[in-house]
C-alpha positions as CSV (number, residue, x, y, z in Angstrom):
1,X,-3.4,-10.6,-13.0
2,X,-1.8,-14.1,-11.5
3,X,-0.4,-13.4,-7.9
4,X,2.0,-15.7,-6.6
5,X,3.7,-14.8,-3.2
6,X,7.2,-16.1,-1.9
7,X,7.9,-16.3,1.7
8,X,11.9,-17.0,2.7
9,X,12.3,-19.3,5.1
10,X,16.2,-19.7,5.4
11,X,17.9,-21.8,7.5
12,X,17.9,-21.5,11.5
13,X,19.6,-17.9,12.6
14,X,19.6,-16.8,16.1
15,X,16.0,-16.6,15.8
16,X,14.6,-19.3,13.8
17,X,11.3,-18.5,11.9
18,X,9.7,-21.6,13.3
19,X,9.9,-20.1,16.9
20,X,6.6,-19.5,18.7
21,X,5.8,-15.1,18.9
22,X,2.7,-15.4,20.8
23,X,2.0,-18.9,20.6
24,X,2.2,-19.2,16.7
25,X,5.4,-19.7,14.7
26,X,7.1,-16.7,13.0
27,X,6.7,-18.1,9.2
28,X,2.9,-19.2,9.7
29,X,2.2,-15.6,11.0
30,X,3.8,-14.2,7.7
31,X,1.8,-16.4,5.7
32,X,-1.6,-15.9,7.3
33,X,-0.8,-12.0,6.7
34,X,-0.4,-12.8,3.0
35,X,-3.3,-15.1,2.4
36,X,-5.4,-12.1,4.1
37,X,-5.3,-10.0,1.3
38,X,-7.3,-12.3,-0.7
39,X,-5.2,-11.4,-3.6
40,X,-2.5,-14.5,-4.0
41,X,-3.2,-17.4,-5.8
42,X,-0.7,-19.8,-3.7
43,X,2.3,-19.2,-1.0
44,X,5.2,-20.9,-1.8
45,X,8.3,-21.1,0.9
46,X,11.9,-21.1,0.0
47,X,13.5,-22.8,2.5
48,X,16.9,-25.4,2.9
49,X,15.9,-28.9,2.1
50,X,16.5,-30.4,5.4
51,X,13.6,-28.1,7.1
52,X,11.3,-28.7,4.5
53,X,9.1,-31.2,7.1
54,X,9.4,-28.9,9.8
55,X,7.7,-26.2,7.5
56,X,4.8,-28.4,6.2
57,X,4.1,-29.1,9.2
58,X,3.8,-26.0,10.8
59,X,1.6,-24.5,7.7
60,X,-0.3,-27.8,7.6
61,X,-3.9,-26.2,6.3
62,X,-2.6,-23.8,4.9
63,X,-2.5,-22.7,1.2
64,X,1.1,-23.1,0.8
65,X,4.1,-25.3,-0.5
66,X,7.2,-25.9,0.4
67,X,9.0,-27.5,-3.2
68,X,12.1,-30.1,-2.9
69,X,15.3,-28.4,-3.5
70,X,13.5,-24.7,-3.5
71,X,16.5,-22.8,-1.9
72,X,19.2,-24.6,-3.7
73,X,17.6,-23.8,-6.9
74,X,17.8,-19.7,-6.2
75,X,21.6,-20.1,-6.4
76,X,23.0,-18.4,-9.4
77,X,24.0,-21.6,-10.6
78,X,21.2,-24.0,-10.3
79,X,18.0,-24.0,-12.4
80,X,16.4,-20.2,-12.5
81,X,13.0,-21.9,-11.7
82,X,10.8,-23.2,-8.2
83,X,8.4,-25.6,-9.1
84,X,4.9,-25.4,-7.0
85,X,1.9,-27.0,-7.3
86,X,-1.1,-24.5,-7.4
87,X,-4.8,-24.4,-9.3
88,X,-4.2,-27.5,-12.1
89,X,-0.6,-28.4,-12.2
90,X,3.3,-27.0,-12.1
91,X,3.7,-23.3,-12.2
92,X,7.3,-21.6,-12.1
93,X,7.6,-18.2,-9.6
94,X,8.8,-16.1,-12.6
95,X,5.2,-17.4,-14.8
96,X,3.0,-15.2,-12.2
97,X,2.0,-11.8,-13.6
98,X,3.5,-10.0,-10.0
99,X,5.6,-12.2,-7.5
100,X,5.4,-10.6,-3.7
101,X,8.5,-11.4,-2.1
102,X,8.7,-11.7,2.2
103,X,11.0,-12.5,4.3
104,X,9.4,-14.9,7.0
105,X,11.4,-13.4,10.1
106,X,8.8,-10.5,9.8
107,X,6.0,-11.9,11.4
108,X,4.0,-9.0,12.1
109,X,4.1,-6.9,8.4
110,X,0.2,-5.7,8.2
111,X,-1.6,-7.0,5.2
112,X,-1.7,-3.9,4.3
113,X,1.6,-3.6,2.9
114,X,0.6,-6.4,0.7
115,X,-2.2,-4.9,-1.0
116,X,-0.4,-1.3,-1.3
117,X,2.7,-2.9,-3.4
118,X,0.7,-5.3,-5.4
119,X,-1.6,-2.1,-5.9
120,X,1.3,-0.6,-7.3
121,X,2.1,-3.3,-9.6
122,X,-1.1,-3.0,-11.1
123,X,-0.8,0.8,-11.4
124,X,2.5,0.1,-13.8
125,X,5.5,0.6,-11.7
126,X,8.2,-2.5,-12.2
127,X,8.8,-3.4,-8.4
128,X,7.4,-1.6,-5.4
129,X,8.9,-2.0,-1.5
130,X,7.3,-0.5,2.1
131,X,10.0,2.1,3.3
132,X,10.6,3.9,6.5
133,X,12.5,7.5,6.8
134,X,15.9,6.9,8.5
135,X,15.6,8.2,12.0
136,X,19.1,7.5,13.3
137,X,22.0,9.8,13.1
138,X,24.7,8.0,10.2
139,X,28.2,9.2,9.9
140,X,30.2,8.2,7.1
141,X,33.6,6.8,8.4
142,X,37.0,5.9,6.4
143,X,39.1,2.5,7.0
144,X,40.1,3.7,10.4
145,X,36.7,4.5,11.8
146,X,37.4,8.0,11.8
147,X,33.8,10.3,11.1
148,X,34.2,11.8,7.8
149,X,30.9,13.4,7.8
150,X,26.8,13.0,8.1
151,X,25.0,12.0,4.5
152,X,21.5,13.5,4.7
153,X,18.8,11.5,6.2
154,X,16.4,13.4,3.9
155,X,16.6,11.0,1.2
156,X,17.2,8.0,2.8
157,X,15.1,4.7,4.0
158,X,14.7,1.8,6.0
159,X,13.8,-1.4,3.5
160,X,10.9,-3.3,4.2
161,X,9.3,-6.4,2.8
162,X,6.6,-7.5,1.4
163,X,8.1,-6.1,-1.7
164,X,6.3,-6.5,-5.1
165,X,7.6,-7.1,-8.8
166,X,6.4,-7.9,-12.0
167,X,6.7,-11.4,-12.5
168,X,8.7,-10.9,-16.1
169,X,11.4,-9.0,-14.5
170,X,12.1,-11.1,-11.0
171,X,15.2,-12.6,-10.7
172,X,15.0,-15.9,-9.5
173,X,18.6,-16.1,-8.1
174,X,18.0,-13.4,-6.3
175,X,14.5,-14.4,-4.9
176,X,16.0,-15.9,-1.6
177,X,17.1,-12.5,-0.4
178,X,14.1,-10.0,-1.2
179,X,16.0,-6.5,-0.1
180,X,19.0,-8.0,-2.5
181,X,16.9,-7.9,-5.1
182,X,15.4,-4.6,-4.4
183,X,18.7,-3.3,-4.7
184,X,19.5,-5.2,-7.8
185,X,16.6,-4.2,-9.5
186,X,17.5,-0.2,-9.1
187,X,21.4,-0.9,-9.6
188,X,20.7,-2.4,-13.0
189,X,18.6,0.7,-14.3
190,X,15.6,-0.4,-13.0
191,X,12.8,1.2,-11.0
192,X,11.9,0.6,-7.3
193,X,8.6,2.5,-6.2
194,X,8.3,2.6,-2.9
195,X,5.3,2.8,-0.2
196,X,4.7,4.0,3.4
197,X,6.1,0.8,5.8
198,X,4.8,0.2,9.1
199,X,7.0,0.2,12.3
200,X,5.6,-3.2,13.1
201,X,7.2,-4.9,10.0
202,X,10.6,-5.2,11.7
203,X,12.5,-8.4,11.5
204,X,13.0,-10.5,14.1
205,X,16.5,-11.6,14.3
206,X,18.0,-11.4,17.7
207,X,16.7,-12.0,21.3
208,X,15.8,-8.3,21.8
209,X,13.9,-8.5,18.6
210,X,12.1,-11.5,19.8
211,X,11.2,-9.5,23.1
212,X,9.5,-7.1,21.0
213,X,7.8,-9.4,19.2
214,X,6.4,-10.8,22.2
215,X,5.0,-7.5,23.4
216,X,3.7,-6.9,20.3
217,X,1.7,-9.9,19.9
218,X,0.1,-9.0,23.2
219,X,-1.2,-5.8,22.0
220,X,-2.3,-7.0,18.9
221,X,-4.4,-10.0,20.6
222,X,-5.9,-7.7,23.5
């Protein structure tokens, strides 16, 4: 089977997936973590046009490619298609036999969680995605904030990517938002199988988060 994996690079947010986490940029950490599993044929990064140089240059030597107008074209209505260049010419995301789907503000996802959902894919399931229980304590509130009661945490979980799908049933438009179209996928009848997680795949999205990061990179590189 062809894999193809598809990191999201989105425009600039508190924390921008260029910035440094132990002296190497958010998005090339996500990619390295991909290319580890030996299993992907090419990396491509959705991104907004006007940081597609910053991108290139921060995965210069890398097996990845950042195509003109990648982002814009996830929109529901652009062209369903990302063109990349990878083995002998053009392929499409959606031409792949499995697609892995990451989000690049989650620098630290172990390969691991790579290989188990693109395992899964091969096993049959449709889409596959690393979960976490729900440790937290959730009420459920009405329109004036007043507690109504506590759902069961039994049967909930924490979304993680990389996620996994079949390359015949991805969604293009919804390729820019991976946990969108996790949710999607199981909303229009689909199935979502789902995998252990790892705390360390959090995303990186605030100043705390970064802080974390930091520490985290430490360990790791001790």
């Amino acid at each position: 089977m062809s894999t193809l994996a598809v990191v999201v690079a989105g425009g600039p947010e508190e924390v921008d997936v260029l910035t440094a986490v132990g002296g190497e940029p958010m998005v090339v950490r996500s990619v390295r973590s991909l290319l580890a599993t030996g299993l992907l044929d090419h990396v491509v990064l959705l991104a907004a046009d006007e940081r597609r140089d910053a991108l290139v240059q921060a995965c210069f030597g890398l097996s990845v490619s950042v195509p003109m107008h990648a982002l814009s074209d996830m929109q529901p209505h652009g062209p369903q298609r990302a063109d990349a260049t990878a083995g002998d010419g053009p392929i499409t995301i959606s031409s792949a036999d499995v697609v892995v789907v990451h989000e690049a503000s989650r620098p630290f996802a172990p390969t691991a969680l790579a290989t188990a959902v693109v395992a899964a894919i091969h096993e049959g399931h449709e889409m596959a995605v690393p979960v976490l229980p729900l440790v937290d304590t959730v009420k459920q509130v009405d329109a004036e904030g007043l507690v109504l009661g506590t759902p069961d945490r039994s049967g909930l979980r924490v979304l993680q990517t990389p996620l996994a799908v079949r390359g015949d049933l991805l969604r293009p438009a919804l390729a820019a938002d991976p946990l969108a179209l996790a949710r999607h996928h199981a909303a229009t009848g689909g199935t979502v199988h789902t995998v252990p997680g790892h705390s360390d795949a959090f995303a990186v999205h605030s100043a705390w988060d970064l802080e974390l990061a930091e520490l985290l990179a430490k360990r790791i590189e001790r």
